[in-house]
C-alpha positions as CSV (number, residue, x, y, z in Angstrom):
1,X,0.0,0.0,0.0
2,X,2.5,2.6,1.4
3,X,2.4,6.5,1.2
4,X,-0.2,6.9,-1.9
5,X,-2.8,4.9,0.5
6,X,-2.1,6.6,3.5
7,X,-2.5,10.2,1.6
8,X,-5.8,9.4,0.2
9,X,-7.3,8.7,3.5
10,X,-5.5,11.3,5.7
11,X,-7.1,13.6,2.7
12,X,-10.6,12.1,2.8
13,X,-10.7,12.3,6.7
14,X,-10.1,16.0,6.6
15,X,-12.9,16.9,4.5
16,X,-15.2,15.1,6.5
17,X,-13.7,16.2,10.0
18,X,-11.0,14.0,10.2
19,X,-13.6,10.7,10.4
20,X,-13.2,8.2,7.3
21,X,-15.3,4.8,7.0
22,X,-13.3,1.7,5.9
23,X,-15.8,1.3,3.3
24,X,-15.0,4.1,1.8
25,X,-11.7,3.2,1.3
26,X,-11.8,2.0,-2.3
27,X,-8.3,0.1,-3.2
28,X,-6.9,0.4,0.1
29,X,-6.8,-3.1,2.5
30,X,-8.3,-3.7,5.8
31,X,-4.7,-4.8,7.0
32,X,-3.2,-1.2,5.5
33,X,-5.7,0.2,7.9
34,X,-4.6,-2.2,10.5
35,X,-1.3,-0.6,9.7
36,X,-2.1,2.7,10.2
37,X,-4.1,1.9,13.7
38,X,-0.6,0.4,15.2
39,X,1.3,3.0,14.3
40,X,-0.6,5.5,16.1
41,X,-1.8,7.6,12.4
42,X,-5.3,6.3,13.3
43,X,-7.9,5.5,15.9
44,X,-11.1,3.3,16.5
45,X,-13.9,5.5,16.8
46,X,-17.1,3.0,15.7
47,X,-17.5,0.1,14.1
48,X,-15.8,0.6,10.7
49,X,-14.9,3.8,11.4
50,X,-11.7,5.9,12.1
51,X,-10.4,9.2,13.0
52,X,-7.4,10.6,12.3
53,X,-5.1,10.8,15.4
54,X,-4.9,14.0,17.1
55,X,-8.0,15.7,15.2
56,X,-9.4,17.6,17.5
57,X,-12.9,16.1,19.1
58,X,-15.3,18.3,17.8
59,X,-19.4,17.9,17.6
60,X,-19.4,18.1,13.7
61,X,-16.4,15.2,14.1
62,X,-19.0,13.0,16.3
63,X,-22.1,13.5,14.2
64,X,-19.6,12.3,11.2
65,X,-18.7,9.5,12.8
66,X,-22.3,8.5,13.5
67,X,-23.1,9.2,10.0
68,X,-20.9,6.8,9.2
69,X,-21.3,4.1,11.5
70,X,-24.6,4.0,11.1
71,X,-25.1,4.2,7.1
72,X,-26.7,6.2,3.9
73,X,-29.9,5.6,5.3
74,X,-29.7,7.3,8.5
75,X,-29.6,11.4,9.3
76,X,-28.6,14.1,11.9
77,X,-32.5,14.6,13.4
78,X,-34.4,16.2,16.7
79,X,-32.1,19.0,18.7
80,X,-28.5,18.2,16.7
81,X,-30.8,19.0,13.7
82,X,-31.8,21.8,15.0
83,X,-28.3,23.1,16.3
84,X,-26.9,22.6,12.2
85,X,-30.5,24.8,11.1
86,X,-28.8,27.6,13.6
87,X,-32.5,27.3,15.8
88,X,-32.7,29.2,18.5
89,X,-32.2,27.1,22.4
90,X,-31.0,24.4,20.8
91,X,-28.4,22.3,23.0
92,X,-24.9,22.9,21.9
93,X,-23.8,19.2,22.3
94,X,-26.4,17.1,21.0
95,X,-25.4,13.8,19.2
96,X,-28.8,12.4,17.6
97,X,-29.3,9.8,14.6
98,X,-32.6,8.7,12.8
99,X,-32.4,5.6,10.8
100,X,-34.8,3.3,9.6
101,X,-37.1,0.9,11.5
102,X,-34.9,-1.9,10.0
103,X,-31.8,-0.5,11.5
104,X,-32.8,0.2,14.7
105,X,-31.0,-1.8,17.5
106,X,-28.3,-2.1,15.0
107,X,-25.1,-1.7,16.6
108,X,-22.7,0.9,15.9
């Protein structure tokens, strides 16, 4: 794999606040990710997720990762939604996922 596989998710992971999904990872292996995790360039942060290693841990970084985790078919929703529509009293730290009734209980 080596230094073209390790750019290409350090540069995906900071456009989407330093969280990448192994499936998104098109060409690069599982064990290159493996790889990466030992040496301390990334860090667990959900099932098939990852964050790069000394981003900072910031709410857009969390609701990425549960994006992520959780799949296409779920979304930001009740008062983290309304924190990203700028709405007035609305919690500043608020994590909260809707996905479908098929995915619920799924873990993440």
């Amino acid at each position: 794999m080596g230094t073209r596989a390790t750019e290409l998710i350090t540069q995906l992971a900071a456009n989407q606040h330093g969280a990448v999904a192994i499936g998104q990872l098109e060409g690069v292996s599982r064990r290159w990710v493996d790889n990466l995790v030992r040496r301390g360039v990334l860090r667990r942060a959900a099932s098939g997720v990852y964050v790069l290693a000394g981003s900072p841990d910031t709410w857009s970084r969390r609701l990425t990762v549960g994006l992520l985790a959780l799949g296409a078919e779920s979304w930001v929703s009740h008062d983290a939604a309304a924190k990203l529509h700028k709405l007035d009293r609305a919690p500043a730290d608020a994590v909260e996922f809707t996905v479908p009734r098929a995915a619920r209980g799924r873990r993440g």
